[in-house]
C-alpha positions as CSV (number, residue, x, y, z in Angstrom):
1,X,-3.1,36.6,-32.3
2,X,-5.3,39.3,-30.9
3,X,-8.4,37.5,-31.9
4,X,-7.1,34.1,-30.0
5,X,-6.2,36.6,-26.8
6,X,-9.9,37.6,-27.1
7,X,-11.1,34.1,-27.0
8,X,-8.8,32.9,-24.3
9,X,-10.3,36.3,-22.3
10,X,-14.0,35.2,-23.4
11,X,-13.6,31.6,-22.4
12,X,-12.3,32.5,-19.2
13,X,-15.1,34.6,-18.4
14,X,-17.7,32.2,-19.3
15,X,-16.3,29.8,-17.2
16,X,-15.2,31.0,-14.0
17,X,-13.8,27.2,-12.6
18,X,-11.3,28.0,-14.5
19,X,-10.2,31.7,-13.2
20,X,-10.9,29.6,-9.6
21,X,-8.6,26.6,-10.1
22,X,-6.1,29.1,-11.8
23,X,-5.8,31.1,-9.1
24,X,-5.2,28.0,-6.5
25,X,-2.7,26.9,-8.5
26,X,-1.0,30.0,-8.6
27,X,-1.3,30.0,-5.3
28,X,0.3,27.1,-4.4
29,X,3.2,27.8,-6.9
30,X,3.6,31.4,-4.6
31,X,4.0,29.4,-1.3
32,X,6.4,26.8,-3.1
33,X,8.6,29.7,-4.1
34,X,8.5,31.0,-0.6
35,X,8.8,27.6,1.3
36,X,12.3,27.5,-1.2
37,X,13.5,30.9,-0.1
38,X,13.0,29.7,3.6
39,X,15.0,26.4,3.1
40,X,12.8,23.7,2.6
41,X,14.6,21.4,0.7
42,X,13.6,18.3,-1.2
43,X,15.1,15.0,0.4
44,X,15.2,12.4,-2.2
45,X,16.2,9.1,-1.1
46,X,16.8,6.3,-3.2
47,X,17.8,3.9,-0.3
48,X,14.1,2.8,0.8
49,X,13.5,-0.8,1.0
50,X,10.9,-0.5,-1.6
51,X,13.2,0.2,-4.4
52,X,15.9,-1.4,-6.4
53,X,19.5,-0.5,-7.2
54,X,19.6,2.8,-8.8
55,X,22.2,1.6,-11.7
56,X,19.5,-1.1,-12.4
57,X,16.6,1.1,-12.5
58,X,18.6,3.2,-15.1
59,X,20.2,1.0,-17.1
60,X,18.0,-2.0,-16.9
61,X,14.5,-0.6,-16.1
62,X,12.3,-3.2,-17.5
63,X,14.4,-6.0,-15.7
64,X,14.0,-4.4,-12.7
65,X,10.3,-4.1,-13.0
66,X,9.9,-7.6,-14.2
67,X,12.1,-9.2,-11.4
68,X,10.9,-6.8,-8.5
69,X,8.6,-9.3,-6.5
70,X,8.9,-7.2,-2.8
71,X,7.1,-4.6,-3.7
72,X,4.4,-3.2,-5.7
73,X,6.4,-1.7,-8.7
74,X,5.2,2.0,-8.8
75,X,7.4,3.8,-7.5
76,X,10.5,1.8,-9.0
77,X,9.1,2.6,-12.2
78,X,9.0,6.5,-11.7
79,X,12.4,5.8,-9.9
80,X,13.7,4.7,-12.9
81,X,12.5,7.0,-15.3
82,X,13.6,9.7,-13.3
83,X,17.2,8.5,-13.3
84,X,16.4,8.6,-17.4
85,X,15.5,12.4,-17.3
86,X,17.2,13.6,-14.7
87,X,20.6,12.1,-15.1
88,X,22.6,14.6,-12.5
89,X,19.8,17.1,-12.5
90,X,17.8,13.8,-10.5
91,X,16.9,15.6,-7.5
92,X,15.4,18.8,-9.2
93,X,13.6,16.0,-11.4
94,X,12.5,14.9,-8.7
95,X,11.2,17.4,-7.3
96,X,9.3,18.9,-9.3
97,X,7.2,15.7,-10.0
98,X,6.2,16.1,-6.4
99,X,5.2,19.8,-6.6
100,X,3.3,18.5,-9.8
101,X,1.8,16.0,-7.1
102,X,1.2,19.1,-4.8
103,X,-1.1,20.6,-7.9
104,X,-3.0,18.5,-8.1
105,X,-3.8,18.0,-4.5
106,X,-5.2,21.4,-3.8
107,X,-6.7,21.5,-7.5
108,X,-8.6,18.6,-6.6
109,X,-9.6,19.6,-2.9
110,X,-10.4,22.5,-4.0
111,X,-12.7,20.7,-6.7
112,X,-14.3,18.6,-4.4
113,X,-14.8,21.3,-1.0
114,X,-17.0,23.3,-4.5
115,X,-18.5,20.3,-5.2
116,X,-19.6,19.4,-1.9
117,X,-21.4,23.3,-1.6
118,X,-19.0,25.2,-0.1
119,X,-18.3,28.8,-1.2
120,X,-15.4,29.4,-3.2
121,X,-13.5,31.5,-0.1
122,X,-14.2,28.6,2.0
123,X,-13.2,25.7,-0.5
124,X,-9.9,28.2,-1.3
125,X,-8.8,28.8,2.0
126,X,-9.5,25.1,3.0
127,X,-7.2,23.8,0.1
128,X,-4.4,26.4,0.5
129,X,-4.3,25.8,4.4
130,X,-4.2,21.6,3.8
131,X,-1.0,22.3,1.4
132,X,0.6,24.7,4.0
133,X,0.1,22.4,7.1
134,X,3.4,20.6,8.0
135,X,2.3,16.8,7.2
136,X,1.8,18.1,3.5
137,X,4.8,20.2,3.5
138,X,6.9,17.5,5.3
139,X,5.8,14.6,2.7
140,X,6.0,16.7,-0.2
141,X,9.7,17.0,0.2
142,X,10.4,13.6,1.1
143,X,10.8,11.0,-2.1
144,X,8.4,8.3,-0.5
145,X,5.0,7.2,-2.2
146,X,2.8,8.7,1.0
147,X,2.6,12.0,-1.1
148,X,1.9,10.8,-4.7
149,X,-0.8,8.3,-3.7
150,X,-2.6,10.8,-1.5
151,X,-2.3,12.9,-4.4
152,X,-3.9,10.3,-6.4
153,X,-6.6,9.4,-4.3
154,X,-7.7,12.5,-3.7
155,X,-7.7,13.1,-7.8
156,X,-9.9,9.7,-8.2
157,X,-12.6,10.9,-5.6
158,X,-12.7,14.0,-7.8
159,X,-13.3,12.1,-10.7
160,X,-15.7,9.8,-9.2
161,X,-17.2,13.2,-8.3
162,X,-17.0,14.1,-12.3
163,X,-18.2,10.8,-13.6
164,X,-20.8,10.5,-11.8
165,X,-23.2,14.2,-12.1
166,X,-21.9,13.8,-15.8
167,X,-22.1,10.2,-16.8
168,X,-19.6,9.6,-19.8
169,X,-16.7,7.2,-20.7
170,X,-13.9,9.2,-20.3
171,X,-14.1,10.0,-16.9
172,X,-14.6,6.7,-15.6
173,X,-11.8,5.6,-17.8
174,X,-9.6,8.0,-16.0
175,X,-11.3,7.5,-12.3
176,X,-10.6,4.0,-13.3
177,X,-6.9,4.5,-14.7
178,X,-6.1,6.2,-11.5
179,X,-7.3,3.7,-9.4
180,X,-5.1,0.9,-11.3
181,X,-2.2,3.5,-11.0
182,X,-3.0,3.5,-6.9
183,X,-2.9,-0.3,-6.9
184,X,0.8,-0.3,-8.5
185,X,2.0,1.9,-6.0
186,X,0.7,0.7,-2.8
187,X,-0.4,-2.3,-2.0
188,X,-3.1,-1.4,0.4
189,X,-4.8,-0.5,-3.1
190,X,-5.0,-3.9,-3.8
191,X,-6.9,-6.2,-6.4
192,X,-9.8,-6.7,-4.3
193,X,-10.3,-2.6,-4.0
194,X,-10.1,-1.9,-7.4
195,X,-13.2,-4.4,-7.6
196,X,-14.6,-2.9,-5.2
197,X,-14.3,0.8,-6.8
198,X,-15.8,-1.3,-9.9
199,X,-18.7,-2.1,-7.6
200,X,-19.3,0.9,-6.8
201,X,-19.4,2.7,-9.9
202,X,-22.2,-0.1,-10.6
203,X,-24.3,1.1,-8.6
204,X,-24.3,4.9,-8.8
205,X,-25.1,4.1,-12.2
206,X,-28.5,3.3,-14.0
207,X,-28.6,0.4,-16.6
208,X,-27.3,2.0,-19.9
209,X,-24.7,3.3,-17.6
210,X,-23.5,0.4,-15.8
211,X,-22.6,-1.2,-19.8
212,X,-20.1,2.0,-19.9
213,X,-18.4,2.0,-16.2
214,X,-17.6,-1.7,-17.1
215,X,-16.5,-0.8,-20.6
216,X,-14.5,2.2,-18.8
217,X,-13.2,-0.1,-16.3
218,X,-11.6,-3.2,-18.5
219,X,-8.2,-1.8,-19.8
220,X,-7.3,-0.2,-16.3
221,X,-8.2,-3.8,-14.7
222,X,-6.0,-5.4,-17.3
223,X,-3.4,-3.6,-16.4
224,X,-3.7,-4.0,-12.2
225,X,-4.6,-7.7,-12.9
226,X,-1.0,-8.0,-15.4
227,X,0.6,-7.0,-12.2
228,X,-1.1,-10.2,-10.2
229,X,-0.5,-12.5,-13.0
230,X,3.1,-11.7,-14.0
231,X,3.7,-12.4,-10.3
232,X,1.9,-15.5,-9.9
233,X,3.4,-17.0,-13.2
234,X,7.3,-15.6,-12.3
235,X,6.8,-16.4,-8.1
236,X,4.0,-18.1,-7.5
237,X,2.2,-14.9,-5.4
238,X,-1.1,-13.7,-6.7
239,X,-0.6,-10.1,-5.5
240,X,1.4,-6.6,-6.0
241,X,4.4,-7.6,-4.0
242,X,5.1,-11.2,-2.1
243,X,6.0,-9.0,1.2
244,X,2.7,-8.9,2.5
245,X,3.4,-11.5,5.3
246,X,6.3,-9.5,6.2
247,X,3.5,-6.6,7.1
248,X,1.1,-9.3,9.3
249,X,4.4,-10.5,11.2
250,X,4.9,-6.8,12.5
251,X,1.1,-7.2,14.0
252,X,1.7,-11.2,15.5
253,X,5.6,-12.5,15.9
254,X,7.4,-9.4,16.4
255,X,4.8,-8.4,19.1
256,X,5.5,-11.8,21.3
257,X,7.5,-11.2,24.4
258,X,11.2,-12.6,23.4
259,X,10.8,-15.8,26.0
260,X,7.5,-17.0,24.5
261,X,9.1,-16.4,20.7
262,X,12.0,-18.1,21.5
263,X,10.0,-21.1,23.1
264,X,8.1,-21.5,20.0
265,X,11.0,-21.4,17.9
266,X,13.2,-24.0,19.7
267,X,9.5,-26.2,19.9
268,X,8.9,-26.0,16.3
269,X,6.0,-23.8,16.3
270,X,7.3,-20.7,14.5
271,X,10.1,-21.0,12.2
272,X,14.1,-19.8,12.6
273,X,12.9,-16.9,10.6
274,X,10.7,-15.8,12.9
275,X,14.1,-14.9,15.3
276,X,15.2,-12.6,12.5
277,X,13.4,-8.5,12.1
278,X,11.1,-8.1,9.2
279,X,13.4,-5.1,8.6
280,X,16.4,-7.2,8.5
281,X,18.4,-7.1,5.2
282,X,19.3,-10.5,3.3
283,X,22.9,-10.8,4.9
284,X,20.9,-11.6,8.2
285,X,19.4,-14.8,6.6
286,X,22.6,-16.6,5.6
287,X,22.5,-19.0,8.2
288,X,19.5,-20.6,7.3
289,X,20.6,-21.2,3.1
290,X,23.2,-23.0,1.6
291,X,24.2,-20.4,-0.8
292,X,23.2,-16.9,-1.9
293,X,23.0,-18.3,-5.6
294,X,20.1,-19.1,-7.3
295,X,20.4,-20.1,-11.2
296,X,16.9,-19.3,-11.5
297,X,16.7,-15.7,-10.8
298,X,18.8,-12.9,-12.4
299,X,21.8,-10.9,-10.6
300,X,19.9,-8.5,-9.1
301,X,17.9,-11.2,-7.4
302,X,21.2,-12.7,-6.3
303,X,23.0,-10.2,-4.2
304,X,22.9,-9.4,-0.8
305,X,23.3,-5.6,-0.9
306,X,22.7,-3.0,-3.7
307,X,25.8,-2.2,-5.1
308,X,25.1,1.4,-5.7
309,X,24.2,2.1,-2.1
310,X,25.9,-0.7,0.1
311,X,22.7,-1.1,1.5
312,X,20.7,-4.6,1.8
313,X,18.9,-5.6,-1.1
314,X,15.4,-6.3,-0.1
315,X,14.4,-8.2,-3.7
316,X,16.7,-11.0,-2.9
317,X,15.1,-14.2,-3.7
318,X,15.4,-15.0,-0.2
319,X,12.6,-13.5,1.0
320,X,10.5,-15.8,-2.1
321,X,11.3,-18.6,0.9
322,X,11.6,-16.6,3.9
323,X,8.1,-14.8,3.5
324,X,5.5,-18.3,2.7
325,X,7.0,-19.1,6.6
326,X,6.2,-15.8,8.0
327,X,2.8,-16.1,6.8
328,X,2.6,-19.5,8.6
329,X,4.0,-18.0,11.4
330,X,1.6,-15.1,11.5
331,X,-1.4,-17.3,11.0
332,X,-0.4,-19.3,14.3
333,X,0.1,-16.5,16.6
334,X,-3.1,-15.4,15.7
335,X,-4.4,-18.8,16.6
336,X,-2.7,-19.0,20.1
337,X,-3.1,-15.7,21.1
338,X,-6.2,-14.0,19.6
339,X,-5.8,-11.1,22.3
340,X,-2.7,-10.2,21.5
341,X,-3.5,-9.2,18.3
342,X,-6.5,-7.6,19.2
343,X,-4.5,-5.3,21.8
344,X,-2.2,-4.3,19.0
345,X,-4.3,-3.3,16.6
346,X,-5.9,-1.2,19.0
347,X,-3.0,0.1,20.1
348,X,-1.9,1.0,16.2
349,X,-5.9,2.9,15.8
350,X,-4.2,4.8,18.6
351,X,-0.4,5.4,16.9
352,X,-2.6,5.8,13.3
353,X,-4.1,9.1,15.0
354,X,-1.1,10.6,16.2
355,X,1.0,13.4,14.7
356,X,2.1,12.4,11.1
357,X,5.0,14.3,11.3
358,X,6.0,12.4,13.9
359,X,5.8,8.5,12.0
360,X,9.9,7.6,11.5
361,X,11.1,5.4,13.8
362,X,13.9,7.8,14.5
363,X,12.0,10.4,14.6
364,X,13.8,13.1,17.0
365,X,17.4,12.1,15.8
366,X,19.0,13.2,12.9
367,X,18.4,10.2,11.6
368,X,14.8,11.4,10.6
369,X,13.9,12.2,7.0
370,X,12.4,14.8,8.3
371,X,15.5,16.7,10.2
372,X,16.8,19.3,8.1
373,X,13.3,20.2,7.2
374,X,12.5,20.5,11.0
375,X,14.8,23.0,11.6
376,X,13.3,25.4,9.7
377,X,9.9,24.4,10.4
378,X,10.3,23.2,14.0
379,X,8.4,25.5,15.8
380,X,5.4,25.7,13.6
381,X,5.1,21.9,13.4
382,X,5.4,22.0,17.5
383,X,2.4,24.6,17.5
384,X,0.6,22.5,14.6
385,X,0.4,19.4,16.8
386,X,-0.4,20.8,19.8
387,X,-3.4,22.7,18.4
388,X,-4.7,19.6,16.3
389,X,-3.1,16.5,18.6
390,X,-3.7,18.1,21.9
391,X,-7.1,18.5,22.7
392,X,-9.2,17.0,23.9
393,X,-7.2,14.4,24.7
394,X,-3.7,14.4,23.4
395,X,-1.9,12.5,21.2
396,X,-5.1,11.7,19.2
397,X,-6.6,15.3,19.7
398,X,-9.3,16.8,17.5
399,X,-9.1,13.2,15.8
400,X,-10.9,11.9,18.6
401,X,-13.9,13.9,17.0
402,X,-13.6,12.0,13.7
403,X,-16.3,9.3,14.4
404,X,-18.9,12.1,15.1
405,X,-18.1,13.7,11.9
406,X,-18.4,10.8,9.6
407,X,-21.5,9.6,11.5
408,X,-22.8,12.7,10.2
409,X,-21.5,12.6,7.0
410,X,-22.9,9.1,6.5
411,X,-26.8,10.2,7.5
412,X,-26.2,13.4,5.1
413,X,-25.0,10.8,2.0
414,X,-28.2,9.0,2.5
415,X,-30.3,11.7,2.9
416,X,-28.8,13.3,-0.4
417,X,-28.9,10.4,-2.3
418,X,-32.3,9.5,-0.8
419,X,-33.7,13.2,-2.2
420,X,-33.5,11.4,-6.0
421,X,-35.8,8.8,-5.2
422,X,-38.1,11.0,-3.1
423,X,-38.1,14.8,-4.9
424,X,-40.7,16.2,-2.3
425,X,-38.1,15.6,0.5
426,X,-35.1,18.4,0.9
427,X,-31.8,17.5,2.0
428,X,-32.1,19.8,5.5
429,X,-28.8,21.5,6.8
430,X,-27.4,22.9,3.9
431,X,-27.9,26.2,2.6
432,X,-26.2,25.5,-0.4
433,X,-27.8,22.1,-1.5
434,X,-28.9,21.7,-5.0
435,X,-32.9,21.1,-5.4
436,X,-34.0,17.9,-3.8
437,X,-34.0,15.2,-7.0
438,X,-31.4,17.5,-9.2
439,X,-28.4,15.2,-9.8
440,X,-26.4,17.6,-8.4
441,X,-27.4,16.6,-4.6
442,X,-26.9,13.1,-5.6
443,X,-23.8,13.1,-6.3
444,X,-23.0,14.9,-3.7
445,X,-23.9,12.0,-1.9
446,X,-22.7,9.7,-3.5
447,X,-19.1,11.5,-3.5
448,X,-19.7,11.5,0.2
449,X,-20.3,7.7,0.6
450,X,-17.1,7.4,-1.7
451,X,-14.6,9.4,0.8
452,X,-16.3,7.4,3.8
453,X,-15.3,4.5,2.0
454,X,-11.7,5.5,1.4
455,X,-11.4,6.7,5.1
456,X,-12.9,3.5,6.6
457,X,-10.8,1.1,4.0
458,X,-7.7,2.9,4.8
459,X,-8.2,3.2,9.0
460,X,-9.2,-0.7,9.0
461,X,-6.3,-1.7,6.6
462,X,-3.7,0.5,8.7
463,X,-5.0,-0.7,11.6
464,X,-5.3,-4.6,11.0
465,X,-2.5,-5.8,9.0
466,X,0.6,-3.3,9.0
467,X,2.2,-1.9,12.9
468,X,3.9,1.2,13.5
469,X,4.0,3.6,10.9
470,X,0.3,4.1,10.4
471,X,-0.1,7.7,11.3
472,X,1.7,8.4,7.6
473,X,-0.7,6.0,6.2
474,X,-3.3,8.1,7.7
475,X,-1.9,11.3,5.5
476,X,-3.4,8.8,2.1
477,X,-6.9,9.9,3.1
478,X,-6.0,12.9,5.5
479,X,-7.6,15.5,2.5
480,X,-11.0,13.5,2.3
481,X,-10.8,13.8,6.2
482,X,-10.4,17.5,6.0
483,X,-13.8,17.3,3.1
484,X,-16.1,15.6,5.7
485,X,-14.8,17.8,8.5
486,X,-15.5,21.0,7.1
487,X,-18.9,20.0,5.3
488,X,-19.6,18.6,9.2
489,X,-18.2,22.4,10.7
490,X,-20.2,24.0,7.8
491,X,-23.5,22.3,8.6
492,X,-23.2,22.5,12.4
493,X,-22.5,26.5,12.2
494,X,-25.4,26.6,10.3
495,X,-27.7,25.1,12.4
496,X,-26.0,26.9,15.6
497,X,-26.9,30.2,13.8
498,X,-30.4,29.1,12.0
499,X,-31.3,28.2,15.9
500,X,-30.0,31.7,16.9
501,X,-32.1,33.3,14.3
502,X,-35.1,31.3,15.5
503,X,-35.2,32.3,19.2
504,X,-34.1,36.3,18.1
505,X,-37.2,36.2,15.8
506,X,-39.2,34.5,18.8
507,X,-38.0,36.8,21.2
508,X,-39.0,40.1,19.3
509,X,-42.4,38.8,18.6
């Protein structure tokens, strides 16, 4: 025993990443404790629309899975197995698989903020400030998939990171697995993403290497792409969920002034379903059917509400006919009235940069997810958003910088990624940039070009094809902002004070 305390003591001196990440995650374990004492508690919900009855999920898991066609099946599945292990200890289950979540958040900020160059103060006190900022806290106690997936993504760029400065199976197999997971869970992460991730890794890589990212990447595609095909052979969608029309009608329809909708309706241009809210449950839609039995699909596809909540049950197989019209009826507002839709989605970049905190539709009632929480943390999330969301120009606030900083951050992943093709060259602005040519800088860059890409596909997909609660989509990629905008802060200091240096050395000659 004493000799296997030695070698634990050795090892950890030989390799200090590990002292490093210990000490964030103690960290964040420290803060937990204390956010507890303060009365933060964890709000689990089970009465989303995203998620099936609770009884089902328990009893009849596999079922549920099968037959869930709304929504991409994620976060029914670690419902469900939840409700296994938790039985009445469900919310402390709960719970901790988010602070597990919250681990591996800083760990991998923290990774990639080292990875990028920054000192190990800096890249610490960047990833203990992201985890004690109110949209992390706030979303970290609120049983929703915002905080898992940014979680996740966050842990796939560090992988990407990993796989790429040391090329081997394993960690493309788990970049990859992680990416699959994403595309389970949300939607957004969808096929064609997961190709493109694919893609990507293609390129980063030389010849022997692209054999092994494909090789890496075919049983985590088989198992996104099982998702596509059990829904196109069991309802006729070739996707994650058959709501996605549901999502472009909150960008067309339900943004037409009431006269014109109505007009279109009684003229046979939209259909009666475009008269009913996408968030309407299927109670709303008896009119329009002749019964609310359907031989073909299962109980739980059958009834109007969930039985364990009373609430409406949005896997009804209503929607399999409601949903092919709102597409129709999407696709023709967007014909008619092309400027519409352009106003909105500019209007949504605008509500995707305001305070995430602030994203529930009833927001300053009790109603809000968020309200008990508030209360404790009311005044610091005030303070939060004025600092960040009011200046310069308020609500969007320091975001308004944003496109400045991933300008830069674009030129700096060419010119690091550039410096392997061209060894003479230096990558200029960083003090702490590997020698030009090492594989080091380039992936650097290339771990770069990979957040820009998340942070681009994330803003456009918020922006073009979902309305309203796109500021907590923005939280998915909010660490990867917070990468590029301290690398950007970091290299403009440094400049700042390299030109200071300059002119006193001038001046005293």
């Amino acid at each position: 025993m004493v000799s296997s305390a030695r070698r634990a003591v050795a090892a950890l001196r030989s390799a200090p990443w590990i002292r490093e990440h210990a000490l964030v995650s103690a960290v964040f374990v420290i803060t937990r404790a204390a956010l507890h004492l303060a009365e933060i508690r964890f709000n689990l919900i089970l009465n989303w629309m995203f998620l099936c009855d609770p009884a089902d999920l328990r009893d009849r898991l596999f079922e549920a899975i099968y037959y869930g066609h709304a929504y991409p099946p994620g976060m029914n599945l670690l419902t469900g197995l939840l409700l296994k292990l938790g039985d009445s200890e469900v919310a402390r289950v709960a719970h901790a698989s988010f602070q597990l979540c919250g681990l591996v958040l800083a760990n991998s900020l923290f990774y990639l903020l080292r990875a990028s160059g920054t000192s190990v103060a800096t890249a610490f006190a960047v990833s203990a400030a992201f985890t004690l900022v109110p949209p992390s806290i706030y979303f970290e106690h609120l049983y929703l998939w915002t905080y898992p997936v940014a979680a996740l993504l966050c842990l796939a760029a560090s992988l990407f990171h990993r796989a790429v400065s040391r090329p081997s199976f394993w960690p493309w197999f788990a970049f990859f697995l992680v990416c699959a997971a994403l595309g389970w869970i949300r939607s957004t992460f969808h096929l064609a993403w997961f190709g493109g991730m694919v893609g990507l890794g293609v390129w980063v890589s030389d010849a022997p290497g692209r054999r092994r990212v494909l090789a890496a990447a075919a049983g985590p595609a088989l198992l996104l792409l099982a998702l596509y095909l059990k829904n196109l052979a069991v309802f006729g969608v070739f996707g994650a969920s058959t709501s996605a029309p549901a999502n472009l009608t909150t960008m067309t329809v339900k943004r037409l002034p009431d006269d014109v909708r109505d007009a279109w309706v009684r003229e046979g241009k939209l259909s009666h379903f475009a008269s009913v809210s996408v968030y309407a449950g299927p109670r709303q839609y008896l009119p329009y059917f002749q019964t609310i039995e359907n031989p073909k699909w299962p109980p739980m596809l059958n009834m109007l509400e969930r039985p364990s909540l009373a609430s409406p049950n949005f896997n009804h197989w209503f929607f399999l006919e409601v949903n092919p019209r709102r597409r129709a009826d999407a696709l023709h507002c967007l014909w008619a009235r092309p400027g519409d839709y352009v106003a909105t989605a500019l209007e949504n970049l605008k509500r995707l940069f305001q305070p995430s905190t602030e994203w529930h539709p009833r927001d300053k009632t009790p109603a809000s997810p968020h309200h008990q929480n508030r209360q404790v943390l009311g005044r610091y999330e005030a303070l939060y958003n004025g600092v960040i969301h009011g200046f310069p120009v308020a609500p969007v606030g320091l975001y308004l910088l944003l496109p400045l900083a991933y300008a830069w951050a674009l030129g700096r992943a060419k010119e690091l990624v550039r410096s392997r093709d061209d060894p003479g060259k230096s990558p200029a602005g960083d003090a702490a940039a590997s020698p030009a040519g090492d594989p080091d800088t380039t992936a650097r860059g290339w771990l770069l070009y990979f957040c820009l890409v998340q942070i681009g596909f994330v803003v456009a997909a918020s922006t073009l094809f979902s309305f309203a609660e796109t500021s907590r989509y923005r939280y998915e990629v909010e660490s990867l902002i917070w990468l590029v905008a301290t690398l950007f802060v970091a290299s403009l200091s440094g400049r700042i004070r390299a030109r200071i240096h300059r002119e006193a050395a001038a001046g005293a000659s």
